[in-house]
N, C-alpha and C positions, 0 to 999 in steps of 0.2 A: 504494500500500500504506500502511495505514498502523497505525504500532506504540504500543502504550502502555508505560509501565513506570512501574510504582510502588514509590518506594522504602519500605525500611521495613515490608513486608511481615510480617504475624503468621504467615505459614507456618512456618517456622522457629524460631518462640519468640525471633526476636532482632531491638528491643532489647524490646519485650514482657515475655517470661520474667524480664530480669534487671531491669527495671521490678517486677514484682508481685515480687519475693522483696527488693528495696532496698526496697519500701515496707510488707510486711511485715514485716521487720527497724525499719524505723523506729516501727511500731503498737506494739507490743509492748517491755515489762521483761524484761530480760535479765542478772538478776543473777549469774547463775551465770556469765556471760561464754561461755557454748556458743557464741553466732552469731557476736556477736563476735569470736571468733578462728578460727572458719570464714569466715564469710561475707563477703569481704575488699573484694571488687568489684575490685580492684586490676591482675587480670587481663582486659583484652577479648578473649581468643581466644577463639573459637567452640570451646562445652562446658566451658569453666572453672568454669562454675556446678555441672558434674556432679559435680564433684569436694566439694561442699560436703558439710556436715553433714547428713543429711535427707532429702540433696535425691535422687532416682532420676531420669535422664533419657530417655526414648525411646531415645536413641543417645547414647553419650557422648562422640560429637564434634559433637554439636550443641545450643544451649542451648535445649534445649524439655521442660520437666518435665513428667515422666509422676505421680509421686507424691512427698509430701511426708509426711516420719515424722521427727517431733521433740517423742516421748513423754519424758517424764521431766527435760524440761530447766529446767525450773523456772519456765517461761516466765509473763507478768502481763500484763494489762490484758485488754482487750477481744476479741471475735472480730476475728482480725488485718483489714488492710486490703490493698487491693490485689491476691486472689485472681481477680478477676476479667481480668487480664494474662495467669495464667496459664491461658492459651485450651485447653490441649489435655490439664489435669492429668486425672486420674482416680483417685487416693486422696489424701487425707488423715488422716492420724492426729497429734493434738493432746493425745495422752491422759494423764494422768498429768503434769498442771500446776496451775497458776494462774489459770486465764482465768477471767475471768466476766461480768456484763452477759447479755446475749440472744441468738439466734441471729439474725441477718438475716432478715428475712422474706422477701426476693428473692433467697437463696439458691439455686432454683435457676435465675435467671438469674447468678448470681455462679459458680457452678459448674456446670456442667447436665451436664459428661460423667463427676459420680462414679460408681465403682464402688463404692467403700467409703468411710465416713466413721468416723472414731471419735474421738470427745468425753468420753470417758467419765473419771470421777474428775478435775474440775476444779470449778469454781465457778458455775459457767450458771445461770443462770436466768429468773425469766417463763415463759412457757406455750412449748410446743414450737409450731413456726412451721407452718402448713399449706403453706405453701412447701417444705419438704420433701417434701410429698407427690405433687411434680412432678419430685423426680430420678428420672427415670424409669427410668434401667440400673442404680440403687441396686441393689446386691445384698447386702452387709451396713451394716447401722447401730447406733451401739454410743453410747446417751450414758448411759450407767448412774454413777450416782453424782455425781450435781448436785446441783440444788435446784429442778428444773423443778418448777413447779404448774401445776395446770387440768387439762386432758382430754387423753387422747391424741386428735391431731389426727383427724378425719372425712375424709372424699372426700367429692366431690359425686357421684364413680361410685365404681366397683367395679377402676377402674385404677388406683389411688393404691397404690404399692410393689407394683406387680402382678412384678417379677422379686425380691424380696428374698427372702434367704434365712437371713438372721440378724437378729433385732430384739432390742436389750435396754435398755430401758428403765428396769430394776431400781435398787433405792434411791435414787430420786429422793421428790417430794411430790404424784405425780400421786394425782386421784380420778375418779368418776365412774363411767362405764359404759364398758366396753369396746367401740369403734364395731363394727359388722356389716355394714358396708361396705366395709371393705377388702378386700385383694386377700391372703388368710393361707393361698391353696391350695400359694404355692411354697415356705413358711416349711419352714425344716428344724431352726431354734434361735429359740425365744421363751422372751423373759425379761423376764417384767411384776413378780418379785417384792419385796417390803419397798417397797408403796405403798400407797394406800390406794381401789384400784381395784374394780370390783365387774362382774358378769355373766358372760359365756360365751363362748369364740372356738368357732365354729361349723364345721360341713365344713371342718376341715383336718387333722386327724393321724392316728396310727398309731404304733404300737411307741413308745411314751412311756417317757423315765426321771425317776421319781418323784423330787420335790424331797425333803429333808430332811422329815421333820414332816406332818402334815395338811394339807390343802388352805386356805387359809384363804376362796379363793372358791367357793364351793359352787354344786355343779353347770356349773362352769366350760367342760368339755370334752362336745361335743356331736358326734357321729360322726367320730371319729377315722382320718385316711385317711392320710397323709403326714409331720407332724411327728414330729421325731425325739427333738427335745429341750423339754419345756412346761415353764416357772417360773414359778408363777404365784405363791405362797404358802408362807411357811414354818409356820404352825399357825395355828388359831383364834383365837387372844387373842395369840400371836407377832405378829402380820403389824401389830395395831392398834398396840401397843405399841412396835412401829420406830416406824413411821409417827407417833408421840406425841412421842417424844424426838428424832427429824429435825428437825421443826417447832420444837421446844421450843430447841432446839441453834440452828436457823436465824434464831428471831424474837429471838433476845438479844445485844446485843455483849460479846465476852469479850477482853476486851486482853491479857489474862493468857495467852491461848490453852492455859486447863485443860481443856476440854472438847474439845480432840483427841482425847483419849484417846477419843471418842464418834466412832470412826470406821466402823462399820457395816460393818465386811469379814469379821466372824470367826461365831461359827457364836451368841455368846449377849451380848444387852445385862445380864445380870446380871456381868457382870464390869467395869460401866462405872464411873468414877470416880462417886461418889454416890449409888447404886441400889442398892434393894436387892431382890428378888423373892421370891414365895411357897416355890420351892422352886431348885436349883441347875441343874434340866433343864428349865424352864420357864422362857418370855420372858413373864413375866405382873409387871409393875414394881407393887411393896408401895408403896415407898419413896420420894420423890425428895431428897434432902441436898446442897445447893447452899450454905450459906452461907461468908460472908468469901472470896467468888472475885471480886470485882471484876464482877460481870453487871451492864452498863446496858440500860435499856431500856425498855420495857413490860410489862406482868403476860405472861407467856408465854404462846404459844399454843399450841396441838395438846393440851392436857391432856388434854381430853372423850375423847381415846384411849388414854388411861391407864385403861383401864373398870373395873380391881382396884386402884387408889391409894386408901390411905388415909391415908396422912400426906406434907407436902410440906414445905418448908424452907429459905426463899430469906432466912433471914435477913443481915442486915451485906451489903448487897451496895449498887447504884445504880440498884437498879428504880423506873421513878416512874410516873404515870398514876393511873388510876382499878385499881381491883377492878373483874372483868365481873358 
């Protein structure tokens, strides 16, 4: 007869699991001190990790993480490290932080068994990874409120996010065309709005609730079977004019950080520090009055989507470069 045994085994999540959450803990700023004085290590007994911050386990007498939710913690630096230990997670939520840099492009071999990811309201940026378009049990995905640019990612088939049920993408810097290859039959919430996106999501919805305002993509919804919830646009000259001061906001550095107050959550950019608009129910920017804020950088960019500006005003600031 004869027997093998291997120690160390990733069945269990142990030491695996408490590997990927020690080296997570190490990638990542932690000013608020949340992990810190959770996430101790201090304890080896099998499931002590369950007990953490965040942290949800399969069974909580064994260390093998099912999902991790460590929204709001104030958390910095990079997409963490070391998730890839955690063999057997299936949600992530990172939301409502600091992170920034890229997404991993081998995401999903870093993760492959997510169910849900959500990124949303942090710092990301770079183009979204076509690597995500391989988690394949994805069922929701939420990175709205970055700084993603380029296209939303393509398929090479018609199975890319073919089980998802929630996409939102909204107020980010994405353009382009909306791809017609993906898989939008199972979507029941899509939220491409405050970008600067352009075409038509094709066979997939039904029973729609209208966003605020006018379509700003025309002709966007083309036989409507399933979706429940479509965000595509908040008005005509709305949707350009996010999309102007995002860009405007993102290509300059402000040390002062006066320009929070431009944080794109509420229902109008006319209430934004230095703006001013044609009328008070309208996202149509007159105005822009920037000066004596400390803005370094280069001449800004995203103006050209200001398409009703008639006066700007970056005086006493540390703009250098050429005029385009």
């Amino acid at each position: 007869m004869f027997c093998l045994f291997l120690s160390g085994s990733t069945g269990f999540g142990t030491p695996n699991d408490i590997y990927c959450l020690r080296t997570f803990k190490d990638s990542v700023q932690d000013p608020l001190g949340k992990l810190t004085s959770s996430w101790s290590f201090n304890n080896s007994t099998e499931g002590s990790i369950c007990s953490y911050v965040g942290i949800e386990c399969w069974n909580k007498n064994e260390s093998m993480v099912l999902n991790i939710g460590l929204t709001g913690m104030g958390l910095q630096g990079q997409f963490p490290k070391g998730l890839e230990n955690c063999t057997s997670i299936t949600g992530l939520d990172l939301s409502n932080n600091e992170l920034s840099g890229s997404i991993p492009s081998d995401i999903s071999k870093i993760l492959p068994f997510l169910t849900y990811l959500n990124l949303s309201s942090n710092k990301f940026s770079a183009e979204i990874p076509r690597g995500l378009l391989n988690l394949s049990f994805l069922n929701a995905l939420d990175l709205a409120n970055n700084r993603f640019t380029g296209h939303i990612p393509a398929s090479s088939s018609s199975s890319g996010w073919s089980r998802l049920k929630k996409l939102d993408l909204s107020l980010n810097m994405l353009s382009g065309q909306i791809p017609d290859n993906l898989s939008w039959y199972s979507l029941a919430s899509l939220n491409l709005s405050f970008n600067n996106i352009e075409g038509e999501v094709s066979q997939v919805a039904c029973s729609v609730e209208s966003p605020r305002g006018r379509m700003y993509i025309r002709d966007v919804m083309k036989e409507l079977i399933v979706i429940r919830k479509v965000f595509l646009g908040v008005g005509i000259h709305g949707n350009s004019d996010w999309y102007c001061l995002r860009t405007l906001k993102v290509s300059l550095q402000d040390p002062f950080n006066l320009l929070e107050s431009w944080n794109f959550k509420g229902d109008g950019l006319c209430n934004f520090m230095g703006i001013s608009c044609f009328g008070p129910s309208e996202n149509r920017v007159l105005g822009i009055r920037l000066e004596y804020m400390g803005l370094k950088g280069q001449f800004p960019k995203g103006l050209e989507n200001c398409t009703s500006l008639t006066a700007l005003y970056l005086s006493n600031n540390e703009i250098s470069g050429s005029i385009p």
